[in-house]
C-alpha positions in Angstrom: 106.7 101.4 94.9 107.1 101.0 91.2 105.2 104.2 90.2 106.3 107.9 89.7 107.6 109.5 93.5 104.4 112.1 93.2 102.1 108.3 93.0 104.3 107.3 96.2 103.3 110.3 97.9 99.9 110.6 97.2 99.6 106.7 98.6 101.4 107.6 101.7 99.1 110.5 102.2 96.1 108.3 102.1 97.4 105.9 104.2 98.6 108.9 107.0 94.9 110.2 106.8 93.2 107.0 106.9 95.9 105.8 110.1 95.0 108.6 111.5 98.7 109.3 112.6 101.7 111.0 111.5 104.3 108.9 111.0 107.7 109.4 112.7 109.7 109.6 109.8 109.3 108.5 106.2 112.1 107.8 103.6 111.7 107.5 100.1 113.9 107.9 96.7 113.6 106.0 93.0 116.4 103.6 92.7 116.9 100.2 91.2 117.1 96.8 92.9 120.4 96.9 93.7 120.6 100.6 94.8 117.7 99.1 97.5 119.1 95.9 98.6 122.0 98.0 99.6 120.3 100.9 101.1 117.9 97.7 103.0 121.0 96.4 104.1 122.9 99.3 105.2 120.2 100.5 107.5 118.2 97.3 108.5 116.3 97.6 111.4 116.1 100.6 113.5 118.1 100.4 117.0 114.8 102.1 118.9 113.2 99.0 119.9 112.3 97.8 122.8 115.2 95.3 124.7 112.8 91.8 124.9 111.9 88.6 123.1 111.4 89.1 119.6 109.4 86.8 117.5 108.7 86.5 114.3 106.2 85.1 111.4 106.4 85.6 107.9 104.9 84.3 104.8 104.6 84.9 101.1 101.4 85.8 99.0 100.6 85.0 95.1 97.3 87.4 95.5 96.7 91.0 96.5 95.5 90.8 99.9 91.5 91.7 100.6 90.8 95.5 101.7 89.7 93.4 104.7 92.9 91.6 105.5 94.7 94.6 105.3 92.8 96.9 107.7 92.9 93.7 110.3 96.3 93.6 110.4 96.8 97.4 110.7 94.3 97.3 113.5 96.4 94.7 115.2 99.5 96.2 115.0 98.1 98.8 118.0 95.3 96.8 119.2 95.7 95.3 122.4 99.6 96.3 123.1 101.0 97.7 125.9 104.4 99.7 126.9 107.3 98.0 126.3 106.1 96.1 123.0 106.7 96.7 119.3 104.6 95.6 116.4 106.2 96.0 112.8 104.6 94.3 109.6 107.0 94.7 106.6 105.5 93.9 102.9 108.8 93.1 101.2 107.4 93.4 97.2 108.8 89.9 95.5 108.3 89.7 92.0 110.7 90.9 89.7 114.4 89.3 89.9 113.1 86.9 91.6 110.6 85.2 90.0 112.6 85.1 86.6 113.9 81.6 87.7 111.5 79.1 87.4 110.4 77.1 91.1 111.7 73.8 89.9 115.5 75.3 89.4 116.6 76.2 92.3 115.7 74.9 95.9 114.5 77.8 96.6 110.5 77.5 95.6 109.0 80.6 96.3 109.1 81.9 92.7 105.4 83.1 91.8 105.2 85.5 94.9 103.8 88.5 94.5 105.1 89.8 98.3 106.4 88.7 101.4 104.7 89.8 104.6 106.7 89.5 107.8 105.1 90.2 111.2 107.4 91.2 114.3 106.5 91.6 118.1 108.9 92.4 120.5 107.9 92.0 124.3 109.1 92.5 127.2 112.5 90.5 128.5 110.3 89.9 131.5 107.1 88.7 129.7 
């Protein structure tokens, strides 16, 4: 988030009443990019998932995503799945840092982003 902690707080709350769920934990502090890449890569992700095939799909967005889009893909994440899977969608804000380099100097194109979305399912090692 880039507002205040009490703006972060009131979003999560909407989200937790309009999910309908609690979550099982929540984490959040103000600190500045580095302070998070660090903290991102010190705890990564969490060792509670499911042993299995994991697969993953990401892909980067110039736009805000439609109030549609995004209440499809939080449907999906519990639509449909069964024991032994895991659903995770990560929107991994872009911007910043990294779009103060223009596309053409680097090889690296994906300059103009607004946010990465990456979607994770884990099934089964027997599926």
């Amino acid at each position: 988030m880039t507002g205040t902690e009490s703006d972060t707080e009131e979003l999560r709350d909407e989200l937790v009443s309009r999910a309908g769920a609690d979550p099982a934990s929540a984490f959040y502090k103000h600190a500045s990019y580095w302070q998070t890449k660090r903290y991102l890569a010190e705890h990564g992700l969490s060792d509670d998932r499911p042993d299995g095939h994991q697969f993953n799909k990401s892909e980067f967005f110039r736009k805000q995503l439609p109030t549609e889009a995004v209440a499809a893909l939080v449907e999906n994440l519990s639509e449909g799945r069964i024991v032994g899977q895991s659903r995770e969608l990560d929107f991994t804000p872009w911007g910043g840092a990294y779009n103060r380099v223009s596309a053409d100097a680097t090889a690296f194109a994906h300059r103009d982003e607004l946010f990465l979305l990456l979607h994770v399912a884990v099934v089964g090692a027997d599926a």
